[in-house]
DSSP file (Angstrom, degrees, kcal/mol; ACC not computed):
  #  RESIDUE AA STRUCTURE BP1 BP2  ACC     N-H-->O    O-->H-N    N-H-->O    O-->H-N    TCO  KAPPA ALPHA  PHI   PSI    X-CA   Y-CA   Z-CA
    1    1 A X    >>        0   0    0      0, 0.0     4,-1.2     0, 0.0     3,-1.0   0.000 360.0 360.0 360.0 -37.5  -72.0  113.9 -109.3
    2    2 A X  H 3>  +     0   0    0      1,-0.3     4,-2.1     2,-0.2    44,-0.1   0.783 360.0  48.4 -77.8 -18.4  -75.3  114.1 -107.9
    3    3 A X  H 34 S+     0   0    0      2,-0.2    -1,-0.3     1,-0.2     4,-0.1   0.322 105.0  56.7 -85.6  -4.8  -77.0  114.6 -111.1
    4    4 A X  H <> S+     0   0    0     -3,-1.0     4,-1.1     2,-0.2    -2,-0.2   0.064 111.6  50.7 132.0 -35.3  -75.1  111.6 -112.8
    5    5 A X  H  X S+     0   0    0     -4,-1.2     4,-2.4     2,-0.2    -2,-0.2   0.884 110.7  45.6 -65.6 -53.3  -76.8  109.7 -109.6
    6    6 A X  H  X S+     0   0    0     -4,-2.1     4,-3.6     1,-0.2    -2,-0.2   0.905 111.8  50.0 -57.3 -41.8  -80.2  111.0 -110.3
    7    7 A X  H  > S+     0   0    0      2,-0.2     4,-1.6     1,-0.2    -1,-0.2   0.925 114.6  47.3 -75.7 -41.0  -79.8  110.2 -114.0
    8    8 A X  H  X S+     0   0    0     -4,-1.1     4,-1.8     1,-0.3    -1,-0.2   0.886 104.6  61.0 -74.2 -17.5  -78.6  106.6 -112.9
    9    9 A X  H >X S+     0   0    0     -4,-2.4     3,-1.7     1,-0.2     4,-1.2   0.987 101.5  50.5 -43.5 -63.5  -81.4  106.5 -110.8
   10   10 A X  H 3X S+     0   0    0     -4,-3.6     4,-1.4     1,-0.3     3,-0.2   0.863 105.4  58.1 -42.4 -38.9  -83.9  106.8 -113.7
   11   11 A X  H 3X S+     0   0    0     -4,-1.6     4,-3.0     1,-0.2    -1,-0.3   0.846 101.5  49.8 -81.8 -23.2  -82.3  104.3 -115.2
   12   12 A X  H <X S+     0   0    0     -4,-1.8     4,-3.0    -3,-1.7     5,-0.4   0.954 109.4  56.6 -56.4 -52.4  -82.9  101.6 -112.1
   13   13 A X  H  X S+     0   0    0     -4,-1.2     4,-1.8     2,-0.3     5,-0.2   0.896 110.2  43.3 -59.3 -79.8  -86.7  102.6 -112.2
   14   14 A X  H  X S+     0   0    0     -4,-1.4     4,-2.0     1,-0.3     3,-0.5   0.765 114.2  49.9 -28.2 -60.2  -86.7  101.5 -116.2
   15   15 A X  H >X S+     0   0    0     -4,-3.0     4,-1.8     1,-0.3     3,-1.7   0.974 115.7  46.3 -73.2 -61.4  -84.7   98.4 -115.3
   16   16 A X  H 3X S+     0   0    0     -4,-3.0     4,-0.6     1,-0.3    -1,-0.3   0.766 111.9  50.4 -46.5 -20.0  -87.4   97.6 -112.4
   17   17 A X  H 3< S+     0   0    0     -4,-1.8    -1,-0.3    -3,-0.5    -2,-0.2   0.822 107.6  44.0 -92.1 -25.8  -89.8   98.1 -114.1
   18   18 A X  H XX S+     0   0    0     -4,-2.0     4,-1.8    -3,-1.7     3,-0.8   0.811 112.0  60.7 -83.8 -22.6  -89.1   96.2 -116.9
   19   19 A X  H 3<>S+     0   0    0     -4,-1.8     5,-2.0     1,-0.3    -2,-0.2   0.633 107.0  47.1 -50.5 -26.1  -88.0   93.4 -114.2
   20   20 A X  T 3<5S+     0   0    0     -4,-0.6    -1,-0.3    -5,-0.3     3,-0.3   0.477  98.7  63.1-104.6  -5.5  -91.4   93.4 -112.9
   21   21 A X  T <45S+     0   0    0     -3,-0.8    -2,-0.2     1,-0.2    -1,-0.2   0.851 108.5  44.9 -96.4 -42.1  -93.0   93.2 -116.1
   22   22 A X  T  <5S-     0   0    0     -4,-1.8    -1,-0.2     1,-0.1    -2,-0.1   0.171 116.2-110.8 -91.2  28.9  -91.2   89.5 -116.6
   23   23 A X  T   5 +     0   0    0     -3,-0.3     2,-1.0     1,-0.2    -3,-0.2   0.787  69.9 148.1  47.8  31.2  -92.0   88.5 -113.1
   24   24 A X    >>< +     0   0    0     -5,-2.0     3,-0.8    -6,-0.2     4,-0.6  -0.698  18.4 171.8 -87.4  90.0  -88.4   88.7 -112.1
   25   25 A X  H >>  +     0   0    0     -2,-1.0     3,-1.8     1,-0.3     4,-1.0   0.894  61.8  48.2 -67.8 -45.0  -89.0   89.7 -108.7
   26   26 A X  H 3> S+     0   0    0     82,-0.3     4,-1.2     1,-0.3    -1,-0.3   0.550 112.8  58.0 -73.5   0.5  -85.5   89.8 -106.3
   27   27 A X  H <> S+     0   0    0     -3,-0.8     4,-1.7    -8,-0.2    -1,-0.3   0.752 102.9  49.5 -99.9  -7.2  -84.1   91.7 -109.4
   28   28 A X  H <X S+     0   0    0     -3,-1.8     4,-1.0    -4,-0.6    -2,-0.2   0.826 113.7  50.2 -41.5 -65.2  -87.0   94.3 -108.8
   29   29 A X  H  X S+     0   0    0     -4,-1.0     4,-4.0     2,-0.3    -2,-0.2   0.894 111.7  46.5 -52.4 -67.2  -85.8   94.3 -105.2
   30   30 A X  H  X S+     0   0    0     -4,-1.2     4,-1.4     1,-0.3     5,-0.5   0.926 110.6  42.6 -65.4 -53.8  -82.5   94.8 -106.1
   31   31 A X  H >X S+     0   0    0     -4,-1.7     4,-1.2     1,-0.2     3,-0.9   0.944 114.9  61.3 -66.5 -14.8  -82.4   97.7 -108.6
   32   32 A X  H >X S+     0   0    0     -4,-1.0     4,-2.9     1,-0.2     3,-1.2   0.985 101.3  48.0 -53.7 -56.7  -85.2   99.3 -106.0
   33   33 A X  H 3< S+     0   0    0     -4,-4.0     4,-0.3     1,-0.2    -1,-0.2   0.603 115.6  49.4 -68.1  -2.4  -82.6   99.3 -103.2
   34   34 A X  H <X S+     0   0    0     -4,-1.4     4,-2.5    -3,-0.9    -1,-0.2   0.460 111.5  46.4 -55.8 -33.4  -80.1  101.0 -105.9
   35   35 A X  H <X S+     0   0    0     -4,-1.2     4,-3.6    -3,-1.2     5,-0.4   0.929 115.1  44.5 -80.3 -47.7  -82.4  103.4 -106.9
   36   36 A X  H  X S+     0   0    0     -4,-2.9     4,-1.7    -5,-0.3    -1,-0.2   0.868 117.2  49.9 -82.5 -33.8  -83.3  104.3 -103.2
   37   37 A X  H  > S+     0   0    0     -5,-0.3     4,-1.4    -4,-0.3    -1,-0.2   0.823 110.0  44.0 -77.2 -38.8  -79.6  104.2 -102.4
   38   38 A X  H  X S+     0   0    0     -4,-2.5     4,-1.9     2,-0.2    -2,-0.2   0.822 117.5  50.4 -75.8 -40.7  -78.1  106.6 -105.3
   39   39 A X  H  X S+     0   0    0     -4,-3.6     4,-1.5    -5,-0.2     5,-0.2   0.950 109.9  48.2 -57.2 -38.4  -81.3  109.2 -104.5
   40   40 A X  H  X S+     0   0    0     -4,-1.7     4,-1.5    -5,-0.4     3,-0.5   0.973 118.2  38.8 -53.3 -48.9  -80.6  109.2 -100.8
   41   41 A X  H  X S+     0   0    0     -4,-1.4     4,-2.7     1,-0.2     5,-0.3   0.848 111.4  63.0 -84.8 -32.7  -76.6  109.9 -101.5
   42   42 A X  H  X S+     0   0    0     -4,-1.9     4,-1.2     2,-0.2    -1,-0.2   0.874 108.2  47.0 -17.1 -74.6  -77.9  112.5 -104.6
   43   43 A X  H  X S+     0   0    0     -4,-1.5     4,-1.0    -3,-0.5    -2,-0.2   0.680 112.5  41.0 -53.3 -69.7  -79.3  114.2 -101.8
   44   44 A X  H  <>S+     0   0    0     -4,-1.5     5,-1.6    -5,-0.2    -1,-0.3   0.529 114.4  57.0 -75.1 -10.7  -76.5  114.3  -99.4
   45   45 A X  H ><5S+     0   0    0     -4,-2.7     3,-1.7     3,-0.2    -2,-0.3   0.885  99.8  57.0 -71.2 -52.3  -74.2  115.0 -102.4
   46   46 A X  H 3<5S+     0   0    0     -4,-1.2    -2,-0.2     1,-0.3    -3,-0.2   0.818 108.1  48.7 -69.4 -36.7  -76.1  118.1 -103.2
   47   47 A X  T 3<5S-     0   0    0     -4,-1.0    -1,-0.3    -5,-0.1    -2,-0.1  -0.261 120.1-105.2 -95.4  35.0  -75.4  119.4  -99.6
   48   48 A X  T < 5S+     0   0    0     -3,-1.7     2,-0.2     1,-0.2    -3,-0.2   0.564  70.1 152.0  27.2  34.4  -71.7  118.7  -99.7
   49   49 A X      < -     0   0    0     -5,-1.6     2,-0.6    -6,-0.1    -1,-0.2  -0.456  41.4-144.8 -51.9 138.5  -72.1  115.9  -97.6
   50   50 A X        -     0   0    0     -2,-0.2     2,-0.3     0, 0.0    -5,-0.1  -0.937  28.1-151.7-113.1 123.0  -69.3  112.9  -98.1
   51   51 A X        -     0   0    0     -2,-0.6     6,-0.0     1,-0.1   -10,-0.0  -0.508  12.7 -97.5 -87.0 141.5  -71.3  110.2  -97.6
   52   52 A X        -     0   0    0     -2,-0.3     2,-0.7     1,-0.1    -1,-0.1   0.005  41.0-111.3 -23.3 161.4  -70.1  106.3  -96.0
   53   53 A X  S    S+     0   0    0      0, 0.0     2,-0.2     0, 0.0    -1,-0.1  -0.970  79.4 119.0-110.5 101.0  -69.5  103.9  -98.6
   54   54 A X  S    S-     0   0    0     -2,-0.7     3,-0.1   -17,-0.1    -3,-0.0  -0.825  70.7-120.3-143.3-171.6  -72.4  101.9  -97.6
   55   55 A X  S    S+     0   0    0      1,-0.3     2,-0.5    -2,-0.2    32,-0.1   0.761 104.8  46.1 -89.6 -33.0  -76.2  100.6  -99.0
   56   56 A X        +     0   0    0      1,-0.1    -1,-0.3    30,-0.1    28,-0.1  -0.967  56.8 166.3-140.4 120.8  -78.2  102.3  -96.3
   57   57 A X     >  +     0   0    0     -2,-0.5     4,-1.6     1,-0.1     5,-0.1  -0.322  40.5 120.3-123.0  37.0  -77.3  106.1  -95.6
   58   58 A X  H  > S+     0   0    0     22,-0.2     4,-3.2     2,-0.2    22,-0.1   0.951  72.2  49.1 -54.6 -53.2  -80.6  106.8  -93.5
   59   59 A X  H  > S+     0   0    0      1,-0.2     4,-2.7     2,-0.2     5,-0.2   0.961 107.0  53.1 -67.3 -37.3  -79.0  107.7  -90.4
   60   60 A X  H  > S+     0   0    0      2,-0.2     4,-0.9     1,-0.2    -1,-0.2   0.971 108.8  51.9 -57.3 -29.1  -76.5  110.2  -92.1
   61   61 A X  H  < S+     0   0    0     -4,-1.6     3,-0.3     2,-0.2    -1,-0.2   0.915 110.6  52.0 -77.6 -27.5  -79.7  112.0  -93.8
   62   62 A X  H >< S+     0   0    0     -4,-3.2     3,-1.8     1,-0.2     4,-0.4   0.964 104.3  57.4 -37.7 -71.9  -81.1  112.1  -90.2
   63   63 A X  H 3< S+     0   0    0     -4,-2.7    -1,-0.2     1,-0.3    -2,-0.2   0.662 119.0  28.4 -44.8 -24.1  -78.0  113.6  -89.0
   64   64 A X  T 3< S+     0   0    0     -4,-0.9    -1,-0.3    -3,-0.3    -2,-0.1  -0.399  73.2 127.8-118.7  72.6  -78.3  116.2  -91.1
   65   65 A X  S X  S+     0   0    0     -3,-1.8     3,-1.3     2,-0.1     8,-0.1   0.550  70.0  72.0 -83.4 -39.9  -82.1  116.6  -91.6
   66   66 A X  T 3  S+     0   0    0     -4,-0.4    -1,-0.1     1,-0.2     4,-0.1   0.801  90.2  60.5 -54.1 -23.2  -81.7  120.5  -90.6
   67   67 A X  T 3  S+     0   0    0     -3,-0.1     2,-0.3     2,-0.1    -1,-0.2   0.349  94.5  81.3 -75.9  -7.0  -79.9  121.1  -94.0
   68   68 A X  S <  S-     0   0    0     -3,-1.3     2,-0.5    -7,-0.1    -3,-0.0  -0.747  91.0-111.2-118.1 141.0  -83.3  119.8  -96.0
   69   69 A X    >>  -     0   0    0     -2,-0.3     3,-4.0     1,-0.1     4,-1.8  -0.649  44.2-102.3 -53.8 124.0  -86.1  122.1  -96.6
   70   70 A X  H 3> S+     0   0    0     -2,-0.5     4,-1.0     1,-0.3    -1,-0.1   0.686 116.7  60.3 -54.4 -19.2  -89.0  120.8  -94.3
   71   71 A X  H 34 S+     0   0    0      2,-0.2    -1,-0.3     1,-0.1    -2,-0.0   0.683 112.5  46.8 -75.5  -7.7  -91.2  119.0  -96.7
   72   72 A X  H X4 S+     0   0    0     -3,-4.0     3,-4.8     2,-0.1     4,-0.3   0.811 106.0  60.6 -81.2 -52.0  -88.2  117.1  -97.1
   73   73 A X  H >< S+     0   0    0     -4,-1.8     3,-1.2     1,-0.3     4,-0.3   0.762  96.6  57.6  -9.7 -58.1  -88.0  117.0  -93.7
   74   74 A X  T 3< S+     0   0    0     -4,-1.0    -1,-0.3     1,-0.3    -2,-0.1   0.219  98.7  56.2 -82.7  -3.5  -90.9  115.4  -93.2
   75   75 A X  T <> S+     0   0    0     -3,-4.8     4,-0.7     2,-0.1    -1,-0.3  -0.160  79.2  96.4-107.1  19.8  -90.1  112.4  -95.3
   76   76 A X  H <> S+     0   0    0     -3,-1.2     4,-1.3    -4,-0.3    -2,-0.2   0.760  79.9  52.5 -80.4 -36.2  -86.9  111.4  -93.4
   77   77 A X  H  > S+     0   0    0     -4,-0.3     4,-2.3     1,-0.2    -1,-0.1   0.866 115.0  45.9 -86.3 -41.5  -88.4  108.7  -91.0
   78   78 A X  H  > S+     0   0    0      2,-0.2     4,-1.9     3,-0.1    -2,-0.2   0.805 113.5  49.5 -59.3 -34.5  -90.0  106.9  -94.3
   79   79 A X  H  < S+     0   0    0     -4,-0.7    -2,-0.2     1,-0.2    -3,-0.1   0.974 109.3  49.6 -60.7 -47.0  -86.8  107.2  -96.3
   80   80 A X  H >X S+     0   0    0     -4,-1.3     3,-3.3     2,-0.2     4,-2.3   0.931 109.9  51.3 -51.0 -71.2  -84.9  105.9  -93.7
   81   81 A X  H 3X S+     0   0    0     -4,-2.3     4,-4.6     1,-0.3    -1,-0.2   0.893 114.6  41.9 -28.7 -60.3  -87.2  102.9  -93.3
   82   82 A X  H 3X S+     0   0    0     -4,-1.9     4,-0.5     1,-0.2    -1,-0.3   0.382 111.6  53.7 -78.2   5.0  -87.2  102.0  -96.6
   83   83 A X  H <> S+     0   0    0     -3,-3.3     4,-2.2     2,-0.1    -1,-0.2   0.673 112.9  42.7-100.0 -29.9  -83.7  102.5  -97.1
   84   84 A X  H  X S+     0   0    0     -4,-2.3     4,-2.6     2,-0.2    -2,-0.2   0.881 113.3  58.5 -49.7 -58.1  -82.8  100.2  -94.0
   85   85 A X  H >X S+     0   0    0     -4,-4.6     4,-1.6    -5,-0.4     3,-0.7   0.899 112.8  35.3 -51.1 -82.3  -85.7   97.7  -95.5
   86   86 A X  H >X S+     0   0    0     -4,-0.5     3,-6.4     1,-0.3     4,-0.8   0.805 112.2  63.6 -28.3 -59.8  -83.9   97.3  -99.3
   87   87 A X  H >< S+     0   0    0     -4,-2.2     3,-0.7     1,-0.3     4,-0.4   0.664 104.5  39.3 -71.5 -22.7  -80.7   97.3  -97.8
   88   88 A X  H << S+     0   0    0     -4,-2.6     4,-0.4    -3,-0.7    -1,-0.3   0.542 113.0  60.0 -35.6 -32.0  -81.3   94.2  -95.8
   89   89 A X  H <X S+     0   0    0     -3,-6.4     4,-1.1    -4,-1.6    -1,-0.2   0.381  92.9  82.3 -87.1   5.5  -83.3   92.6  -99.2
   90   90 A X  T << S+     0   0    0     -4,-0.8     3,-0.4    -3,-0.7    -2,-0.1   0.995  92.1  35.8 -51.2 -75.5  -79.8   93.2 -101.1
   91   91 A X  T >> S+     0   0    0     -4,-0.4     3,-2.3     1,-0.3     4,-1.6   0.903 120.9  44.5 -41.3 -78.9  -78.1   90.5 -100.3
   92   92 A X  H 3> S+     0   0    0     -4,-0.4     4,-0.8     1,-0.4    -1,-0.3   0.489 106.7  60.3 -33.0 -35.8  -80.8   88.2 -100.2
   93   93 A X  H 3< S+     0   0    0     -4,-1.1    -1,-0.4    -3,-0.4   -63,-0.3   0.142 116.3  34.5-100.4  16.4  -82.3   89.5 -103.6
   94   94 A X  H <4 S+     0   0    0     -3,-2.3    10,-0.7     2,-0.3    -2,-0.2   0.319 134.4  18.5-123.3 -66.7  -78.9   88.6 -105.5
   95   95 A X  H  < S-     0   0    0     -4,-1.6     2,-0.3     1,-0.2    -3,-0.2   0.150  94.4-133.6-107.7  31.6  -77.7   85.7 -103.9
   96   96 A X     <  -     0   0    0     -4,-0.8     2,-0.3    -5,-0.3    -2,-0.3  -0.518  50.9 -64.2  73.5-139.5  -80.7   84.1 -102.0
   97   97 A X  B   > -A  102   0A   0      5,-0.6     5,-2.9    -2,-0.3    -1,-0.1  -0.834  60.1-177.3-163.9  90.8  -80.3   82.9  -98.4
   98   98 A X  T > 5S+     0   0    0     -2,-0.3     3,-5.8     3,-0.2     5,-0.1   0.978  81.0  59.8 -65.1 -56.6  -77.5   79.9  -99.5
   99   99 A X  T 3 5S+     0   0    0      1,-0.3     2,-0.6     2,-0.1    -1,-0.1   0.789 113.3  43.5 -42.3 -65.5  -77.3   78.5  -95.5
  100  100 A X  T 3 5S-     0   0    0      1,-0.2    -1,-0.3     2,-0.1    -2,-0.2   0.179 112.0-123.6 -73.7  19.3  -81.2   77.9  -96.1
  101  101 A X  T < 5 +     0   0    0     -3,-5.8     2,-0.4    -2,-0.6    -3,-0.2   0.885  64.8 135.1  60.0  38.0  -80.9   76.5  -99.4
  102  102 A X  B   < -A   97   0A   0     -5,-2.9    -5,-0.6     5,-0.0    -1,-0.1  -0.849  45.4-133.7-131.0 110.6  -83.3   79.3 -101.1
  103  103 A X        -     0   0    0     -2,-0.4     3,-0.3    -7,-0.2     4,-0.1  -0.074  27.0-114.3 -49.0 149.5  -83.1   81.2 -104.2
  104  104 A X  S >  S+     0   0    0    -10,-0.7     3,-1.4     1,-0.2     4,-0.4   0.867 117.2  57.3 -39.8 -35.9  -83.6   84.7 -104.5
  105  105 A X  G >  S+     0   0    0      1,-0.3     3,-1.3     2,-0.2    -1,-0.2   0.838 106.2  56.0 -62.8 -18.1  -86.8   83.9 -106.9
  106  106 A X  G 3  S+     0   0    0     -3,-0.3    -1,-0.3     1,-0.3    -2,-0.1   0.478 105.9  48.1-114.0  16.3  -88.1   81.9 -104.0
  107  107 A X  G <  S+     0   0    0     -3,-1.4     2,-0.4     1,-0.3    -1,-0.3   0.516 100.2  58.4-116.4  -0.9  -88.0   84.4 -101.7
  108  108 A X    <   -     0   0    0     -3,-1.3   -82,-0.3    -4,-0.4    -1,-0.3  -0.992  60.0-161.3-142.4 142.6  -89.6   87.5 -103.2
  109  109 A X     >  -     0   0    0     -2,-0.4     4,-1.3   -84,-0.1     5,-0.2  -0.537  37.2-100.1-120.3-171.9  -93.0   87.8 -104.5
  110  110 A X  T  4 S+     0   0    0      1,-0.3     4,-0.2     2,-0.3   -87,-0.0   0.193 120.6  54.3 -90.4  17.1  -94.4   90.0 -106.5
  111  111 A X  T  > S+     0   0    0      2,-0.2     4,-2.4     3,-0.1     5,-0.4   0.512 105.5  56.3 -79.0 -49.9  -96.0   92.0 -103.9
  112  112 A X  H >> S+     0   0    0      1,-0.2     4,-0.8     2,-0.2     3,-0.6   0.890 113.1  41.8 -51.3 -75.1  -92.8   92.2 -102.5
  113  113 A X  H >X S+     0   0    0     -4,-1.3     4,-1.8     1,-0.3     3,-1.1   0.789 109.6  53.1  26.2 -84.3  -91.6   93.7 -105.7
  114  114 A X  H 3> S+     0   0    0      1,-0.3     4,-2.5    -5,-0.2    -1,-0.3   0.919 108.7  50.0 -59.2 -54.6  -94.2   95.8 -106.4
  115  115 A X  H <X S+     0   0    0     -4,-2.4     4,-1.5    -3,-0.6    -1,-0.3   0.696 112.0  49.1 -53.3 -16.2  -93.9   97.5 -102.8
  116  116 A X  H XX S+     0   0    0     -3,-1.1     4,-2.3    -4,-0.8     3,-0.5   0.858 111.3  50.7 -80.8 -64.6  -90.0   98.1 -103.2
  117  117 A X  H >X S+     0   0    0     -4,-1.8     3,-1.9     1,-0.2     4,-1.7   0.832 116.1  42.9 -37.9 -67.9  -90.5   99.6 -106.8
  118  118 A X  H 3X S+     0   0    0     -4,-2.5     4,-0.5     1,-0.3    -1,-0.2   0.699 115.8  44.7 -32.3 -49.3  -93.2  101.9 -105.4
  119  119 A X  H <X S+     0   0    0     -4,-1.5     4,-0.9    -3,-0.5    -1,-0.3   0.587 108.9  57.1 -65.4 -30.9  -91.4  102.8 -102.6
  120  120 A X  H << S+     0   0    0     -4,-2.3     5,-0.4    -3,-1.9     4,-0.3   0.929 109.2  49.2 -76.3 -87.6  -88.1  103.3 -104.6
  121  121 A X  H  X S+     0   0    0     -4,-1.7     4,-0.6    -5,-0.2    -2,-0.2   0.662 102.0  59.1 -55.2  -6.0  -90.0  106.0 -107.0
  122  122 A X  H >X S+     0   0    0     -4,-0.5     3,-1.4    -5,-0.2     2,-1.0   0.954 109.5  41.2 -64.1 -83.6  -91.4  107.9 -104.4
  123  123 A X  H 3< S+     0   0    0     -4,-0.9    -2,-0.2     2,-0.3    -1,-0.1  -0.254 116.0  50.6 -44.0  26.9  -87.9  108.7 -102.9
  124  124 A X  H 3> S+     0   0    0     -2,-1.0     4,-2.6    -4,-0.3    -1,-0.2   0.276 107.2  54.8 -82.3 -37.8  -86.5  109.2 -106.5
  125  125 A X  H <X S+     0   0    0     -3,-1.4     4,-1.2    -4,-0.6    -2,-0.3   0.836 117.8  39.1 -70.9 -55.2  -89.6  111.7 -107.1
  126  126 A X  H  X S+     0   0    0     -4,-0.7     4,-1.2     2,-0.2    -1,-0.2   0.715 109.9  57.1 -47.5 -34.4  -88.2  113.7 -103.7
  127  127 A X  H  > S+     0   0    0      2,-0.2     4,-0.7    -5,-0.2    -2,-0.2   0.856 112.7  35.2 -76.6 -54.1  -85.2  113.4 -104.4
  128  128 A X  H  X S+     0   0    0     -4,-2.6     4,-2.5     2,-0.2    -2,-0.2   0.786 112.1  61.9 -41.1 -40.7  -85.4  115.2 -108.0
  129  129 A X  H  X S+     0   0    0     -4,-1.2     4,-3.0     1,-0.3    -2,-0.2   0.910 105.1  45.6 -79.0 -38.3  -87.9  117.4 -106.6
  130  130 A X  H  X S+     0   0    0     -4,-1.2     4,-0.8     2,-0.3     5,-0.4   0.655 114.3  49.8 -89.3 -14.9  -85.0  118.8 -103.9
  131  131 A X  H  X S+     0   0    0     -4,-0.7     4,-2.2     3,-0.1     5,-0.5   0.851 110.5  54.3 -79.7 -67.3  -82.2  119.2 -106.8
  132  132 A X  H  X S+     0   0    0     -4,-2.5     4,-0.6     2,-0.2    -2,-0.3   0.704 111.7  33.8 -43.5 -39.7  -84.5  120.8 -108.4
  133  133 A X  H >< S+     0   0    0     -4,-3.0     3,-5.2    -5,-0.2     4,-0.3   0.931 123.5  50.3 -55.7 -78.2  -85.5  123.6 -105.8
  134  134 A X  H >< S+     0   0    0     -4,-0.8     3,-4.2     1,-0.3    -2,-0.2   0.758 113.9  41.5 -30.9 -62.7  -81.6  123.7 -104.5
  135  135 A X  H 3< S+     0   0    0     -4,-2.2    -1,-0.3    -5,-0.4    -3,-0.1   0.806 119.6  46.3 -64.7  -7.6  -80.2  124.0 -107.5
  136  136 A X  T << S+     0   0    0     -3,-5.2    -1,-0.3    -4,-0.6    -2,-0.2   0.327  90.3 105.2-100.5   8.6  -83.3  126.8 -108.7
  137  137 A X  S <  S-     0   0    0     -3,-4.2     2,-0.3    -4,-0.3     0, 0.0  -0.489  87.2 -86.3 -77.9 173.4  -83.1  128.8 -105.7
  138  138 A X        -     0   0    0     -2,-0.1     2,-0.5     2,-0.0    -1,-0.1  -0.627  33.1-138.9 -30.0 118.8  -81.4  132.2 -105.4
  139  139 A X              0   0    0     -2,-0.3    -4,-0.0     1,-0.1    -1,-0.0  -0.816 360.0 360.0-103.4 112.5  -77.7  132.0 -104.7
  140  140 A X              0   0    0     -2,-0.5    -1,-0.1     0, 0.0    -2,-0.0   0.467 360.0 360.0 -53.3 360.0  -76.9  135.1 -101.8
């Protein structure tokens, strides 16, 4: 399962990236905070965690942050952030802010955009990088 996340992961990157190339920014947003959301749970799959059915699983990777190698470790308090940040742009990056009469487009700029994607491949780029050790370590 967690490999079948990672793989769908790649494919959010592609789709953001081609999203950003046609200046469609809240869809940017959106596959980011997918991307960020299937690596996190990858992660906590890979470590027989059963994860919440929710967008933003920060605090659960916190709770078990002792389970992670420590260079992972050490990226927990950024994941988290930026998994909190997207999941809050979700909404908002599909269906706008309605009470306030604003489309997504007119809420996300292409800085905005550009910081989610980044932020999104970094924590896909960890995320591989820790299936790949687990699953290449020595088995006792």
């Amino acid at each position: 399962m967690a490999e079948d996340f990672l793989r769908r992961t790649k494919a959010r990157i592609t789709d953001a990236q081609a999203a950003l190339k046609r200046g469609d920014y809240p869809e940017v947003v959106r596959y980011s905070q997918e991307c960020v959301e299937l690596s996190l749970k990858a992660c906590l799959r890979v470590i027989g965690v059963e994860y919440p059915r929710v967008h933003d699983v920060g605090d659960v990777l916190e709770y078990y942050r002792n389970s992670f190698p420590e260079w992972f470790r050490e990226g927990i308090p950024e994941m988290r952030q930026v998994s909190r940040d997207l999941s809050q742009k979700r909404g908002p990056s599909v269906y706008g802010i309605e009470m306030e009469g604003k489309t997504a487009s007119e809420l996300f700029t292409k800085t905005d955009a550009e910081e989610a994607l980044h932020n999104s491949e970094k924590i896909y780029s960890l995320s591989q990088r820790f299936f790949s050790e687990y699953y290449q370590k020595p088995k006792d």
